[in-house]
N, C-alpha and C positions, 0 to 999 in steps of 0.2 A: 492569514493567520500566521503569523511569524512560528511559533511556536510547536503550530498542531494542534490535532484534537485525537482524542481517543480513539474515534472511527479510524484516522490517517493511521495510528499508531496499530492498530489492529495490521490493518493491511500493511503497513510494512511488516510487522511482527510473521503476518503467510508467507508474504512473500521473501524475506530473510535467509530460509535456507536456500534457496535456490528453484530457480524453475520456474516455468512458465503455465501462470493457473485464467482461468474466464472469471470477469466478474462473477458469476454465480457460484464459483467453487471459493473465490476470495472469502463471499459473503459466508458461505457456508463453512467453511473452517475459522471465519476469524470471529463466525457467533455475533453477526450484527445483520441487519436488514438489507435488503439489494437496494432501496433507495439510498440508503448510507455509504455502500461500499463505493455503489458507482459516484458517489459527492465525492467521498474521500479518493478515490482514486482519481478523479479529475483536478482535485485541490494538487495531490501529492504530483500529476501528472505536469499540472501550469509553475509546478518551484525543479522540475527535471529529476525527481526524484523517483517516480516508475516512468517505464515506456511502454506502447504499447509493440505488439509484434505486428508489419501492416501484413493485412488482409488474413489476421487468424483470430481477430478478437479474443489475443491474449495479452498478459500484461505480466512485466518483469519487474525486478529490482534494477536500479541506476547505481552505478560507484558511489555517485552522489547522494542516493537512497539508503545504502547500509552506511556510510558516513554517518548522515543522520543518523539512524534508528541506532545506531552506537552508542551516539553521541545524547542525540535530545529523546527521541522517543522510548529508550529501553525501562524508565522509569514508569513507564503507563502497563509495561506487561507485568508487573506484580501481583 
C-alpha cells in the first residue's frame, strides 16, 4: 500500500514522539485492535518505517518513519 492505512497511521502517530513502546501498548494508545496494530506495524516495518529493538519486542520510529508521518500520514490524525 503505497499510501498507508489508517491502522499504519495510527501507529506511526504513537510512536511519533518518541520512544520505545510493545505491540500491545501501540495497540492500546493508538485505540485499534492488537490484530491491527501488529499488521500495521509489520506493513510499516517491510517500507523501513519502524524498527524493531532485537531481543525486546519493542518497536521505534525510523528517520524514514517521521519523514512520512510529516509528510503523508499526518492527515489521518484529524
Amino acid at each position: 500500500m503505497a499510501t498507508g492505512s489508517i491502522a499504519e497511521a495510527a501507529v506511526l502517530g504513537v510512536l511519533a514522539p518518541g520512544g520505545m513502546l510493545t505491540a500491545a501498548q501501540i495497540s492500546e494508545q493508538a485505540q485499534i485492535t492488537g490484530w491491527s496494530a501488529r499488521r500495521a506495524i509489520g506493513q510499516l516495518e517491510s517500507r523501513g518505517l519502524v524498527m524493531a529493538v532485537p531481543h525486546a519486542s519493542l518497536w521505534l520510529i525510523t528517520p524514514r518513519g517521521r519523514a512520512a508521518w510529516a509528510t503523508k500520514f499526518r492527515r489521518y490524525a484529524q
